[in-house]
N, C-alpha and C positions, 0 to 999 in steps of 0.2 A: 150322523150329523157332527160337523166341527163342534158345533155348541157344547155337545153331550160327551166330550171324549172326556178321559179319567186324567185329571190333572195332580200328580203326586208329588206331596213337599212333606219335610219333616215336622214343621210345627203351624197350624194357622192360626191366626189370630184373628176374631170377630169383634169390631168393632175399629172406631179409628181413633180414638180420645189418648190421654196420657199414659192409661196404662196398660193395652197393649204397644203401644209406640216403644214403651220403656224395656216390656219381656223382649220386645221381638232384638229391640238394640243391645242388651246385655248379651241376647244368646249369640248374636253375631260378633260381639266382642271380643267373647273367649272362645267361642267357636265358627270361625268364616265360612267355613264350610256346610254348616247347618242350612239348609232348605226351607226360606219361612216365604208365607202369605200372607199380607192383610187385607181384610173384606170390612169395608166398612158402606154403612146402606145409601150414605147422606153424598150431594156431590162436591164434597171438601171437608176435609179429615177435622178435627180437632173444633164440632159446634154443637156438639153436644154440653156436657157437665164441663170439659176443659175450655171452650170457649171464654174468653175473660170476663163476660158481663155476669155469665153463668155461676160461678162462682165468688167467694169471698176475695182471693189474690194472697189470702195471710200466708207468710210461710212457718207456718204452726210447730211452735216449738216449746209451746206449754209456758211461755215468758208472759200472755196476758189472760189466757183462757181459764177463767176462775172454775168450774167446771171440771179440768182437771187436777184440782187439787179439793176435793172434798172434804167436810169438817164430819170429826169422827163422834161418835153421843161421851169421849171421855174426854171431848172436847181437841184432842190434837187435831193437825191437816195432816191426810196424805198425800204425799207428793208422789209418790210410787209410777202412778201412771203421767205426770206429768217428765219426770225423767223418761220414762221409756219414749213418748212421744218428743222430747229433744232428743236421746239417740234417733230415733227412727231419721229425724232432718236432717242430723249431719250426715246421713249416709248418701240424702239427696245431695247434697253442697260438694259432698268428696265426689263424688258421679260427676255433676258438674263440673269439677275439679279437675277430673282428668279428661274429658274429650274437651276442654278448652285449652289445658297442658299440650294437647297433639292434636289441636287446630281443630278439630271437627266441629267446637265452635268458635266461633271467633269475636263475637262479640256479647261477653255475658251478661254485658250492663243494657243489652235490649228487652232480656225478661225476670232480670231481678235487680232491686233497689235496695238500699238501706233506707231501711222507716222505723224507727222507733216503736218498739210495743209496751203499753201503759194496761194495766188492770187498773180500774177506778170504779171507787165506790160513795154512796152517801150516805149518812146517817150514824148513830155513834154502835151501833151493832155491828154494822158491815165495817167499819174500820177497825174494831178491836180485829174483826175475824183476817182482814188485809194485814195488818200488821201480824199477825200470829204466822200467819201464810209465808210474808213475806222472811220473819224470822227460821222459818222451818225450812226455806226456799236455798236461802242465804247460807246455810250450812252447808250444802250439795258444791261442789265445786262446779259444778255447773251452771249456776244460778249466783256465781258469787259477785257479779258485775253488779246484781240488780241493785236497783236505788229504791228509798222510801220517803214519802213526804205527803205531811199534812197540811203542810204551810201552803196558803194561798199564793203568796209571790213566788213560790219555787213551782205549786202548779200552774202559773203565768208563764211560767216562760219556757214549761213541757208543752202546754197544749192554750196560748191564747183564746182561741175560737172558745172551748169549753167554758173559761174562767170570764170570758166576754159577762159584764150584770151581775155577778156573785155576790151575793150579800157576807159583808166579812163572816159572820157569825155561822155561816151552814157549815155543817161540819161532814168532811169529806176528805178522800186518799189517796193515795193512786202511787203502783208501781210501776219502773219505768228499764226496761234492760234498750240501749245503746244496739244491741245485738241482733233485731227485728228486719224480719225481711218484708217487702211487696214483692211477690211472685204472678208473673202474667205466664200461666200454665198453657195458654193458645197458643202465644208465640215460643215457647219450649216445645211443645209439641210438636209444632209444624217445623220446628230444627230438627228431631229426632226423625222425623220420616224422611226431611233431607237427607239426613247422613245415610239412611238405610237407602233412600232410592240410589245415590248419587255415588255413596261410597260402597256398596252392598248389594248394588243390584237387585235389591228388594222392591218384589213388585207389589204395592198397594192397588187394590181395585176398588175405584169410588160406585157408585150406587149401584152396588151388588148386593142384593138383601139376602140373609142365611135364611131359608125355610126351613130346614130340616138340619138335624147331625144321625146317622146312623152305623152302627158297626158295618163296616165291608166285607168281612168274612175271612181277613185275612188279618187277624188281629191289629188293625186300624180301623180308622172312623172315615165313610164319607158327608162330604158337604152334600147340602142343594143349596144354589143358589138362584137366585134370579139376576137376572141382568136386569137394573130397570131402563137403560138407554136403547136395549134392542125386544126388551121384555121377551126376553127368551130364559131357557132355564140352562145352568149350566152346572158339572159336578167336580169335586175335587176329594182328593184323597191323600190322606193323614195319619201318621203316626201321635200326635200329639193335638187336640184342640184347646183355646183357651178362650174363654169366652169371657171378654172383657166390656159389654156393651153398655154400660152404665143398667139405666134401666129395664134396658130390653133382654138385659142378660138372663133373667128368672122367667119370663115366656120361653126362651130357648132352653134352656136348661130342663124347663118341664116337658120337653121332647126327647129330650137324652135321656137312651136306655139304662137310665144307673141307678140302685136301689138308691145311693145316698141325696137324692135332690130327694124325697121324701118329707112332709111335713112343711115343707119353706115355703112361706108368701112373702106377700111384697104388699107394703103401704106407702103409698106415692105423696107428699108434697112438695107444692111448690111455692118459689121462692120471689119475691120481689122486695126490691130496693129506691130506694128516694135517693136520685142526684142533684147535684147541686150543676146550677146554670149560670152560674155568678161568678167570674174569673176572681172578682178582691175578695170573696168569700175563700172560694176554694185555696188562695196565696197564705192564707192565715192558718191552716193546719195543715201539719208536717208530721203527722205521727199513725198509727192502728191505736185504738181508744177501746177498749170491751170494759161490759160491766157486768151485773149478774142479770141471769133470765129471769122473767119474771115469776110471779106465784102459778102455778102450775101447769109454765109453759116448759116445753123441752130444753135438752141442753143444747139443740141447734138451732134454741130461737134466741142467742144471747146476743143482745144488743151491741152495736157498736159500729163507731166513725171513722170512717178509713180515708185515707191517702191512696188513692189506688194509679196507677198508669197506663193507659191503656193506649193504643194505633195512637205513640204518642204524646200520651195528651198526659197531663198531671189531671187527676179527677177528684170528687169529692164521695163519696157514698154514707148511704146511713139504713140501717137495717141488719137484720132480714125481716122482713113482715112474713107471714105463712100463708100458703092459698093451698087450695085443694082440688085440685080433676081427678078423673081417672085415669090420664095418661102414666104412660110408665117413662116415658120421652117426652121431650117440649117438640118434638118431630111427631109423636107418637099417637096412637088413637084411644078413644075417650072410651073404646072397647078391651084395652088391656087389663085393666083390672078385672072387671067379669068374667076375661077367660085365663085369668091364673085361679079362681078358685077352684079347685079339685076337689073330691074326696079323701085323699088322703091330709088335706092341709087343710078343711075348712073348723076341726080343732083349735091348732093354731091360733086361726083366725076370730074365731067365738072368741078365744081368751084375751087374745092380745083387746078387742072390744071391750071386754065385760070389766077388762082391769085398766083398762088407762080411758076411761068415762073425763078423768079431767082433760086431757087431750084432748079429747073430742070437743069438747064445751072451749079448748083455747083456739081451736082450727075457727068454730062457727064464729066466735070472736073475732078473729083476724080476718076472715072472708066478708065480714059486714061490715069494716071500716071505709069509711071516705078519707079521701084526702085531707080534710080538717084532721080526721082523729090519727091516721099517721104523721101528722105536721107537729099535734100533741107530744107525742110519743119522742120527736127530735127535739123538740124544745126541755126535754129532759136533759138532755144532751149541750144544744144551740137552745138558750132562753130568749134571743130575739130572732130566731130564723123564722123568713119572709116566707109566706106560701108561695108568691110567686119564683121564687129563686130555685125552685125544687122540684122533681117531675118524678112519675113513677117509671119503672124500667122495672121489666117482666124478667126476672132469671130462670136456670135453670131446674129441672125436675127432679126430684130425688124418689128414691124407692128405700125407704126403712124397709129392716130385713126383719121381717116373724120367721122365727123359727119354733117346733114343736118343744113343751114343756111338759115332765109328767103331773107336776102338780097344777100350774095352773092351766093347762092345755095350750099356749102360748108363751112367748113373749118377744116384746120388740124392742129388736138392738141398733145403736146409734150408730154403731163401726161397721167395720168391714168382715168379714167371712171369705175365705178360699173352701167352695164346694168342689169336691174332686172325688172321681173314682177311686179304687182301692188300689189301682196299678197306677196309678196319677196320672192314663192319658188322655183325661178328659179333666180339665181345669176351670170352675166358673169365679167368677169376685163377685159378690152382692155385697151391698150396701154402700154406704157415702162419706161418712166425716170419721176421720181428717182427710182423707182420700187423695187427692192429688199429691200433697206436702212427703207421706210417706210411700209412694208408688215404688220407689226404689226397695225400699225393708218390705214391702209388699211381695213384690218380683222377685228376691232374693229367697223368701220365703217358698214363693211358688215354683223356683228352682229347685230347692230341694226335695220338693213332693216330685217332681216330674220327670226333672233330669237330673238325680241323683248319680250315675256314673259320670255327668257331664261334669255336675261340681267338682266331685272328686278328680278330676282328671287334672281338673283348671284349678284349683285352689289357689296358686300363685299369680296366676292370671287375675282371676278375681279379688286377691291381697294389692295387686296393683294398680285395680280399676276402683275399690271401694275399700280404701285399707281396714276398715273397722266392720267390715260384714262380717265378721260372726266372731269379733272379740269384744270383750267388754271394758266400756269405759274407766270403769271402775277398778278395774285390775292395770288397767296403763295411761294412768290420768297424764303424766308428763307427755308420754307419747301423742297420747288424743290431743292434748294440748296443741302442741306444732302443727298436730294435720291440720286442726281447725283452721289456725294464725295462717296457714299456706292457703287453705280454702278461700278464708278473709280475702288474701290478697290478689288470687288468681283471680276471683270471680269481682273485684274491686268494688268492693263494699266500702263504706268509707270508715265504718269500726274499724280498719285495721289500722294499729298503731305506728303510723309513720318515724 
């Protein structure tokens, strides 16, 4: 049968979100001749986790995420992983950078904005700790733009809406870097499968669901797939798989013949947000606003008021609140989690349980809120925000990655993971934050495990598509400097200094 014939490419890509979109475009850029597929299950690419409602929009660079700079017990902050998470961005911004340089996109001010990012805190603890942050921050050349201020009139006129009813006397911070992106990850997304359909010839197939990946016998992997528009089953065959599915990625994974997916689960929540329906409300804040999570909630439950842009529109949001299914997908079914427990990962799994008990007790929390008590919650925030001006909107799903521990037989991580065979041609991504913002230092990564003779071929190629992939900032700060200032300007950001 036509259906069943063996379709052979050099790399496929499962899933249809930002970050196979991004492997499959890199590998076409320095090599045109590579043979890719994307199979994604849904019928329109990028509505999953990249869909704009789905996520936050930040383009996370560590300028307000308190979170990444932790306070040490001898009292210093590290910044450490807040610099790694700004490199990781500007690699996104230089990427950008150059398929707008040679037109493949043309206009970049359709999915990123300049918005201001603010860390704001209350109370005279959290501002001694902001201010320490900030001065630690401020050393970095990287963070040297950033501003500080306790002063009420100077936080009026970062972020009105906040300071709207302020009693003179509360005492309260907030840093502010100029440099702050709104990223709508849907509409990049759906640019990147343009350019691969249109200039690439890359054929994406919409609701082809993977059932299976198995060895072929001929040192490659075939697919199964299904078709769901003629629901017949169709196969393919691969040198390289990359399984990029968001949440679905770790059910598939637990089918591939490879010791290393061993011990990994997956803990799924989900995300909702409060918008604003109030055009003179939403006109009053122009900024990303985070503050710290609360007492022992996660680090992806940290508060914060955003500016977001969406089909359009200038929006308001506020959140994230935490909800709980067992889908692994907002598409997905309420039977995923019961069938990733295995035997070799129900360890793992006891542990990751037995040790984050506060977790647990913050999810039942957030799942038994009504609208009064998320309304609460913004008026943290907005001290006269109207219940009615405000609605809920259901985001997307996330799967925390458990992976095996020897001592406490679990534990659960907030980032990302590249699980990969020992010959790297089997490539999965589990987990979610910062996820979108770094897909780029992601993909770069997962270049090197996969197609290590490719990099090295291309290295110039790749010095001209991402000039800072695998040099560091820190050794050629003048240099980085310029790429940024050209980044600024290609991508017309309005930080760039005219």
């Amino acid at each position: 049968m036509a259906d069943n014939k063996i379709n052979k490419h050099d790399l496929i890509c499962v899933g249809g979100g930002i970050m196979s979109a991004t492997l499959a475009l890199m590998v076409k850029l320095i090599d045109p001749k590579t043979s890719v597929l994307i199979l994604e299950k849904l019928d329109q690419v990028s509505q999953e986790s990249s869909e704009a409602w789905n996520n936050s929009g930040t383009g996370h660079s560590a300028f307000c995420e308190i979170n990444y700079t932790p306070e040490q017990e001898n009292g210093s902050v590290d910044i450490s992983k807040a610099i790694s998470i700004f490199e990781q961005f500007e690699k996104s911004k230089q990427f950008w950078t150059h398929l707008t340089k040679n037109s493949l996109i043309t206009d970049p001010q359709a999915f990123i904005h300049s918005v201001p990012h603010h860390a704001w805190v209350t109370g005279e603890q959290n501002v001694d700790f902001l201010k320490k942050r900030y001065e630690t921050m401020k050393e970095h050349f990287a963070f040297e733009e950033m501003l500080f201020s306790s002063d009420h009139s100077q936080l009026r006129k970062w972020f009105p809406l906040i300071m709207q009813g302020r009693e003179p006397s509360e005492v309260m911070a907030a840093t502010r870097m100029e440099m702050g992106t709104e990223v709508n990850f849907e509409l990049l997304t759906k640019s990147y499968f343009k350019i691969l359909e249109e200039e690439f010839d890359t054929p994406v197939h919409l609701a082809h669901e993977v059932l299976d990946v198995d060895p072929d016998g001929h040192k490659g992997w075939m697919v199964e797939a299904k078709n769901l528009t003629t629901n017949k089953k169709v196969y393919y065959d691969a040198e390289h798989i990359f399984i990029g599915a968001g949440g679905g990625a770790l059910p598939l994974l637990q089918k591939v013949e490879i010791p290393e997916k061993k011990g990994y689960g997956g803990f799924p929540v989900s995300g909702e947000w409060l918008y604003c329906t109030n055009p003179d409300v939403i006109k009053k804040h122009q900024a990303k606003v985070y503050s710290k999570a609360g007492v022992k909630a996660p680090p992806m439950s940290v508060p914060h008021l955003d500016t977001r842009y969406i089909n359009g529109k200038q929006e308001l949001v506020f959140g994230p609140f935490a909800g709980f299914n067992t889908k692994f997908l907002k598409e997905g079914s309420y039977l995923d989690l019961p069938k990733s427990i295995r035997f070799d990962n129900i360890p793992s799994l006891w542990g990751v349980f037995w040790h984050n008990l506060p977790l647990v007790e913050y999810l039942i929390k957030e799942i038994s809120m009504k609208h009064e008590d998320r309304m609460e919650e913004l008026r943290s925030f907005v001290k006269d925000a109207k219940s009615d001006d405000w609605k809920l909107k259901v985001a997307g799903q996330r799967v925390q990655i458990i992976k095996k521990d020897e001592e406490e037989g679990g534990t659960l991580e907030f980032g990302t993971d590249i699980v990969h065979s020992k010959d790297g041609k089997i490539t999965a991504l589990l987990g979610a934050s910062p996820g979108a913002s770094t897909a780029v230092h992601i993909m770069i990564e997962l270049l090197q495990i996969a197609f290590p003779e490719k990099v090295k071929e291309n290295e110039e190629k790749l010095n001209e598509i991402i000039p800072f992939w695998n040099k560091s900032i820190e050794s050629h700060q003048e240099e980085f400097k310029l790429i940024q200032q050209d980044s600024l300007k290609t991508l017309k950001l309005s930080n760039y200094p005219l």
